[in-house]
N, C-alpha and C positions, 0 to 999 in steps of 0.2 A: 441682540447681536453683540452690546457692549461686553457682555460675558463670556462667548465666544472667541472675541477678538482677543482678550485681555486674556483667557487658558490658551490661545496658540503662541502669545508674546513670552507668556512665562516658559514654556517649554523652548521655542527656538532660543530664548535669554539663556536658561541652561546649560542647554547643549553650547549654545557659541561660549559660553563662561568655563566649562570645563575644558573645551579647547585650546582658550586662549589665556587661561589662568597664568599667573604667576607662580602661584604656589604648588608647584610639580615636586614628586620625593626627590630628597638627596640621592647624589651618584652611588649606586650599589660598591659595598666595597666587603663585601662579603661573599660568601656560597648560597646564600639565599634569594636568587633569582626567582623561585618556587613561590617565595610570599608576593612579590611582584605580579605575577601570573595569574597568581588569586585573587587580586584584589582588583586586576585588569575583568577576569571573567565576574566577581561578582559586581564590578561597575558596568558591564557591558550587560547581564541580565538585568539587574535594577533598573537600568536605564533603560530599558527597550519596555521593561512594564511602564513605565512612568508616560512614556511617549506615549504605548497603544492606549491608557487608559485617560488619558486627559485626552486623547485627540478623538476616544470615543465619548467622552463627557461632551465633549463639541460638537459632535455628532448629533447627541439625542437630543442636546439642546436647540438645536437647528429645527430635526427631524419633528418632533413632539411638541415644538412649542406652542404657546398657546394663541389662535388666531380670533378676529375680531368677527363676533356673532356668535361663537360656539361658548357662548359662558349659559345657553338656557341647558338643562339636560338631556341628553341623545344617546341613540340607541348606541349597544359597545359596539355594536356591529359595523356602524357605519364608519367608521376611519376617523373621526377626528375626537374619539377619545378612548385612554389606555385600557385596555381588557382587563379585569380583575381575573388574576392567573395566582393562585396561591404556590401552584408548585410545577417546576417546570424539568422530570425529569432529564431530559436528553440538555438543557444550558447545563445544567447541576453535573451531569456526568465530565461533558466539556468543562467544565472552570475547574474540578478536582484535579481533571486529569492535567491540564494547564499548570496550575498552580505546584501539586506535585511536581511534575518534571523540573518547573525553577526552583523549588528548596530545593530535591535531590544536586541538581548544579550548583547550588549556593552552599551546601554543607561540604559534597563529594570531595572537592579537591581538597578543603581546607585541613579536613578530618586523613586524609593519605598525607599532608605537609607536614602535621604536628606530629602523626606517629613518627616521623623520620625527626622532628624538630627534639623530640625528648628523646632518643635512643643516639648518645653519642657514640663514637667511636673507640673501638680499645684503647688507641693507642695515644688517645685526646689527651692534649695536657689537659690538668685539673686546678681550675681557680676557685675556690671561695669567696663571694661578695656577702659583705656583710652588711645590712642597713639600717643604719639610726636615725632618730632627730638630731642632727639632721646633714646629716653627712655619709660619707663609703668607705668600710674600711673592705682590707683583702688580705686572703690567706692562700699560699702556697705551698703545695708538700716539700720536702727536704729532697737531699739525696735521698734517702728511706723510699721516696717515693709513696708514703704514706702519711696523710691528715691525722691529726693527734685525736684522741679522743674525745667529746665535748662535754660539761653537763653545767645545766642552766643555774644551777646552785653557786657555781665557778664564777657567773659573768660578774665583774667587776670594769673602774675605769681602766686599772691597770691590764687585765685580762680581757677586754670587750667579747671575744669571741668565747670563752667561757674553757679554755683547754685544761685539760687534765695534766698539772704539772707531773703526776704521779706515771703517765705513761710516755715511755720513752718514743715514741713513735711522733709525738709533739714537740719534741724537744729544738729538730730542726727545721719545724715551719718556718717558712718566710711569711712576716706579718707587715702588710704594707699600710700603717696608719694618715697615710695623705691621701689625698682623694685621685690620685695619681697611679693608674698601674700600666707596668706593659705587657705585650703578647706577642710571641713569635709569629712571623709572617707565613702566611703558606703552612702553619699547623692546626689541627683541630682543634680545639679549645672544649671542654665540657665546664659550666658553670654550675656552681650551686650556690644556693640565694640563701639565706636567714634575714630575720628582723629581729631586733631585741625590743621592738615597742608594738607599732603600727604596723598596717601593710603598706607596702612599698612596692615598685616596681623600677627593675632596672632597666632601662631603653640606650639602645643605642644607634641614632634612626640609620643611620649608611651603613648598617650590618643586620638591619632590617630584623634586629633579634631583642624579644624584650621578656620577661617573666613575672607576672607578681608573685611578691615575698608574704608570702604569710607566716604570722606571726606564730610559732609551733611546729612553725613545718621546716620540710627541706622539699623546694622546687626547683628544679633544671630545665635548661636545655645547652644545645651548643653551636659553634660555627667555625666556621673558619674563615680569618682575615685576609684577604685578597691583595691588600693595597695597603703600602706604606701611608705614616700620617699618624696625626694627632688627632680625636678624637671626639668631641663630648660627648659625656654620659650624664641622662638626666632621671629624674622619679617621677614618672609618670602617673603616680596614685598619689590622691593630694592626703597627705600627709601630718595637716598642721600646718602653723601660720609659718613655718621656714620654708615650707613646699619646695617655694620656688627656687631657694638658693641651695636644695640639694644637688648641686650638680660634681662632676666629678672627670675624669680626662683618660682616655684609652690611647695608648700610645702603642700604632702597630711599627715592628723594623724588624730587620733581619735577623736569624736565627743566635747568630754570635754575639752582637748586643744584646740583646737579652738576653743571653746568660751571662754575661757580661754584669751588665744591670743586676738582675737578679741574686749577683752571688755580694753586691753590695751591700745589699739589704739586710738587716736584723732579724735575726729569729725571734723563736718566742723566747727559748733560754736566757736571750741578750735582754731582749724589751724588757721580760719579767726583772730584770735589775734595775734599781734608781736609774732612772735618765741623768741625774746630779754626777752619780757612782761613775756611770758609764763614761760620761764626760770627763773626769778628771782622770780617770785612768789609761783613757786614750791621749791625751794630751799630756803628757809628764813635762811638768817644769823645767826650764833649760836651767845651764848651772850656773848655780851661786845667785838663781832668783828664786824667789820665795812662792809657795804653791798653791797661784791665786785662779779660780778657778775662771774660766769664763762661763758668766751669768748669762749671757744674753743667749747663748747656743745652748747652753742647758734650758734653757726659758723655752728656747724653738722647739726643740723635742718634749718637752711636757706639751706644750700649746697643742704639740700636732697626738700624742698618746692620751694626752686627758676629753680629746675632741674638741678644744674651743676653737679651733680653724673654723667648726662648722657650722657656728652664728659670729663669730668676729672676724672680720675684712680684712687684709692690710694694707689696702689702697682708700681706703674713703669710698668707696659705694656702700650701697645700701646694703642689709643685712639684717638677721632675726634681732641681734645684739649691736651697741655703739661697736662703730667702727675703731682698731687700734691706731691708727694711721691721725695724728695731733691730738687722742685723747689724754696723755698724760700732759698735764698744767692748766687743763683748758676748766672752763666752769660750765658744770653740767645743771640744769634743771630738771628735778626731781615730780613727781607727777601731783606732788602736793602743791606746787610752787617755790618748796624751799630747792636754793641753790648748795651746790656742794664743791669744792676746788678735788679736781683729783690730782691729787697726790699718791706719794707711798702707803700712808696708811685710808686712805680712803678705797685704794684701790686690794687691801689687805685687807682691810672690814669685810666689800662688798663681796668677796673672791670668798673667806669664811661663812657669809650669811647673805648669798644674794638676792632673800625674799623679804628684807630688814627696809628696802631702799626698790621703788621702782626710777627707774629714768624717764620724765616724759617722753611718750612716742614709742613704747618699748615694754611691750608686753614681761611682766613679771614669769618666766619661767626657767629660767638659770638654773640647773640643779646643785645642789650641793656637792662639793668633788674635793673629796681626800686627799689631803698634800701634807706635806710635815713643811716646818718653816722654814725650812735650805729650798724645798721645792717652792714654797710660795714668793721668796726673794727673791729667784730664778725666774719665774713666769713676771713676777713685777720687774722685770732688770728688762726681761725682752719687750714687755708693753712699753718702758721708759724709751724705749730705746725708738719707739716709732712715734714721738712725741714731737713739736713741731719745735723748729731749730729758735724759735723765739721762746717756746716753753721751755726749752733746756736752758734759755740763757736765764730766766728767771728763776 
């Protein structure tokens, strides 16, 4: 009866725990009510097998169990032992037919969701997400109204998504290198996914819309935003040891801010120039002062185009990479025991050869990343710069 008691505890525990959870989905802030629905029916089938079939394990155990005196051997006839039955057409017809009907419910709806989930709408805006280790970049068509060409021979740090400088149709992407995009409210959105390494998926749980990125492919789907608001977006396919800190920020608002937004942003024409270039030619010298660039804003835009946002912090939490946030002056420990002072050229060394040097606690996987030396002074000016107000005084 011990066994008994303890399968009806576990199933009323269930059921009251599903009830009473905490952990219910975030407020829908999408058009996708439809995954809601499905996920309701395929809990509400799963769960009604779970009930009948522990509550008949309870059952047979009750029913058949074993009593005291019938352990000598007895006829099958007489009731107190189970018949040897090899095959029992008419149960076998019942559990097929059973069991069929609840996969047909369990597939049916989800299989009518996803063909409407991958067939966007004409008139969808078109976002490209793009996924790396270990961060989100994003591509927008231009006026053109057309995605530039791509080819994988192209991808560079400077190029991540690999565009065909040669085709004018690319020219006026918007290329959003922060992990940062937005999306017009109340418009349909169609996405398409790339990886340049791994597979990746993008999730965005209160838009209940997610895709894996395979790495060769191009995957989609779309939705549309419901609800103003800020966003997270996370990587739902583990990825490598950054997994966790691939996260990145959807930002839904009205139709005129973002275009708004949108028309601030750099194409590919502009990016493809020095971030250095860019920066001193926007900023022209006032008069009769000499034509000193600002380092630390040229530093930010390499930081965020070369992808180190996407292991280095700049508040002091945790991260794939030491945090920027009092690393310049401070003494780092190296995973051999030897210590190292970061400075300027420690942090020039490590930035040219960062597989020369691991940091204890810090996996060795830094890639090597292209800079001419105005660029590498520019990224070392902006790490300087979030160094702690006792390490600039030294």
């Amino acid at each position: 009866m011990a066994m008994v008691i303890a399968l009806i505890v576990i199933v009323v525990a269930s059921l009251l725990f599903h009830l009473i959870s905490p952990w219910w989905l975030t407020p829908l802030a999408s058009n996708w009510d439809r995954m809601d629905h499905t996920l309701l029916i395929t809990l509400v089938i799963t769960g009604f097998f779970f009930v009948v079939i522990n509550f008949f394990l309870a059952y047979a155990v009750v029913k058949f169990r074993h009593k005291p005196g019938n352990a000598a051997p007895m006829d099958a006839h007489s009731g107190h032992r189970a018949a040897y039955q090899p095959e029992n057409k008419k149960l076998e017809r019942w559990l097929i037919i059973a069991t069929s009907i609840g996969i047909v419910g369990l597939l049916a709806p989800g299989l009518f969701v996803y063909a409407d989930y991958v067939k966007a709408p004409p008139d969808a805006q078109v976002l490209e997400i793009l996924g790396q280790q270990w961060q989100w970049r994003f591509r927008f068509p231009g006026p053109g109204g057309k995605l530039g060409v791509t080819n994988v021979n192209l991808i560079s740090t400077s190029n991540p998504f690999g565009i065909d400088p040669k085709d004018p149709a690319g020219h006026d992407n918007v290329i959003i290198n922060s992990g940062e995009v937005h999306l017009p409210l109340g418009k349909p959105v169609k996405v398409l996914l790339r990886s340049n390494d791994v597979l990746h998926d993008f999730f965005v749980p209160p838009f209940r819309a997610r895709m894996n990125i395979v790495p060769g492919m191009v995957t989609t789907f779309w939705f549309t935003p419901t609800k103003a608001g800020r966003y997270e977006a996370m990587c739902a396919q583990l990825c490598g040891v950054g997994h966790a800190n691939m996260r990145g920020y959807v930002v839904v608002e009205d139709e005129a801010t973002f275009k708004a937004w949108l028309k601030a942003q750099p194409t590919f024409a502009t990016s493809m120039a020095s971030p250095v270039a860019t920066s001193v030619a926007s900023s022209p010298p006032a008069a009769g002062t000499a034509a000193v660039p600002d380092l630390v804003a040229q530093g930010k835009a390499l930081s965020q185009s070369k992808g180190c946002v996407a292991c280095h912090t700049l508040d002091g939490s945790a991260g794939v990479g030491p945090s920027w946030k009092g690393l310049y002056g401070k003494t780092e420990t190296m995973a051999d025991g030897s210590t190292a002072l970061v400075d300027e050229a420690y942090l020039k060394d490590f930035i040219r050869n960062p597989t020369a040097k691991t940091v204890k606690g810090f996996a060795p996987i830094m890639p090597k990343i292209e800079m001419s030396d105005t660029e590498l002074a520019a990224l070392v000016a902006y790490i300087q710069s979030y160094g702690s107000p006792l390490n600039k005084k030294q």
